[in-house]
C-alpha positions as CSV (number, residue, x, y, z in Angstrom):
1,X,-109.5,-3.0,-58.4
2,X,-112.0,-5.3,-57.3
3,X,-111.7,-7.2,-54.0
4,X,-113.7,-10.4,-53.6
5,X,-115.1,-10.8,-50.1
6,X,-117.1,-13.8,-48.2
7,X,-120.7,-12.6,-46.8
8,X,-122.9,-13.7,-44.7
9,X,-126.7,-12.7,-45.2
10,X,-129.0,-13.2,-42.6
11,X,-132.3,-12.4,-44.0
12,X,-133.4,-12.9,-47.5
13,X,-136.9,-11.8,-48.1
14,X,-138.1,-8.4,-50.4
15,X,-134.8,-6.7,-49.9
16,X,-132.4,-9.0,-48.7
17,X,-132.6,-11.9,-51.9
18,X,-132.4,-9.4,-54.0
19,X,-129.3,-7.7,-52.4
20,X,-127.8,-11.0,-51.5
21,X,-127.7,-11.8,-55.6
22,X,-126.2,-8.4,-56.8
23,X,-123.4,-9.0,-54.4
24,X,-122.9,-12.9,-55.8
25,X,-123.1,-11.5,-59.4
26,X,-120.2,-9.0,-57.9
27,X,-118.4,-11.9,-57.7
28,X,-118.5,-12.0,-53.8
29,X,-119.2,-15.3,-52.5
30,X,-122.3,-15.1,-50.1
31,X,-123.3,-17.8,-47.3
32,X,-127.4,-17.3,-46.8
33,X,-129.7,-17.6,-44.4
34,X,-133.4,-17.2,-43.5
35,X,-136.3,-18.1,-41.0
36,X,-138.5,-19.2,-44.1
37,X,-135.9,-21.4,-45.9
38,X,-137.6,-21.8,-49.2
39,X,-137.3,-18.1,-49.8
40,X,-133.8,-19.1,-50.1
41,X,-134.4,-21.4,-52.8
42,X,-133.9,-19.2,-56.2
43,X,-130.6,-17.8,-54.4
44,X,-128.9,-21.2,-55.4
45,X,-128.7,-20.4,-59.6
46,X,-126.5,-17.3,-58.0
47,X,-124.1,-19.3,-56.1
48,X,-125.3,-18.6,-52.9
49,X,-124.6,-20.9,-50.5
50,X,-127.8,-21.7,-48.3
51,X,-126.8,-22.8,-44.5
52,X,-129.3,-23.8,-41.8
53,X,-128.0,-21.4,-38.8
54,X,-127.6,-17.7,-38.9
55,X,-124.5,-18.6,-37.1
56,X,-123.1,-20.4,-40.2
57,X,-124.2,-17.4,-42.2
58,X,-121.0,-15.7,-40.4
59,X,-118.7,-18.3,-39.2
60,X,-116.7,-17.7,-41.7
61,X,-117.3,-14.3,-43.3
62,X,-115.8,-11.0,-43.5
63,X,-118.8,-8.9,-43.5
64,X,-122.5,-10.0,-42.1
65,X,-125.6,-8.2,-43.3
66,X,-128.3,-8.6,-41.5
67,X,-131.9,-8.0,-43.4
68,X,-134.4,-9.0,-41.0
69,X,-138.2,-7.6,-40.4
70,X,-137.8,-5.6,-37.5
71,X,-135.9,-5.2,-34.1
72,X,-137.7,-7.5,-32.2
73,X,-136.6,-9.9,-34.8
74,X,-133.5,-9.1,-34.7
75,X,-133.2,-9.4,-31.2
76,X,-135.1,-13.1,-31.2
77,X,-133.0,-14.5,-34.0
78,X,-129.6,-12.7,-32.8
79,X,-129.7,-12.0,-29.3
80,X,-131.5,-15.0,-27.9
81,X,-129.2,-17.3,-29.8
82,X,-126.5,-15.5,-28.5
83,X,-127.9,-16.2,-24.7
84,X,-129.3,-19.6,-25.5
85,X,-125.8,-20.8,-26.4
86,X,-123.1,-19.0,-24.1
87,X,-125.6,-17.9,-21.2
88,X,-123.5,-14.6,-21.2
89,X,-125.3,-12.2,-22.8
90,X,-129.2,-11.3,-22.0
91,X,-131.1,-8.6,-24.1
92,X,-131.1,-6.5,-20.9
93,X,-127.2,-6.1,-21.3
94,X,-126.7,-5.9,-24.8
95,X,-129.7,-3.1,-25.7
């Protein structure tokens, strides 16, 4: 028994598009992001949705995989966001 899920990919260069695909060809539907946003171009003939925010990427998923470059990009594209908008959370309290 397969179950069908909604996923949000944040990060869709050398690993992620490729990932990102196999899971639409699962039959998963898949909401995309990424900082270069014509890398997210081929990832349309798979069904992928392509948003503009990372935040869209999860809004309205069940599972978010993130597939960015490295830590500190991680923590500029999730953390600072995350900061920026609520002015809760610095990186100092979530590390």
């Amino acid at each position: 028994m397969t179950t069908s899920r909604t996923i949000g990919f944040i990060g869709t260069g050398i690993m992620g598009a490729p990932m990102a695909a196999r899971l639409a060809d699962a039959g998963h539907q898949v909401l995309a992001w990424n900082r270069t946003k014509n890398k997210t171009d081929r990832l349309r003939s798979y069904g992928i949705e392509v948003v503009d925010l990372p935040e869209e990427a999860a809004a309205q998923c069940d599972i978010v995989i993130v597939m960015l470059s490295s830590g500190p990009v991680c923590d500029e594209i999730l953390l600072a966001r995350i900061s920026h908008e609520e002015g809760s959370m610095r990186k100092e309290e979530a590390a």
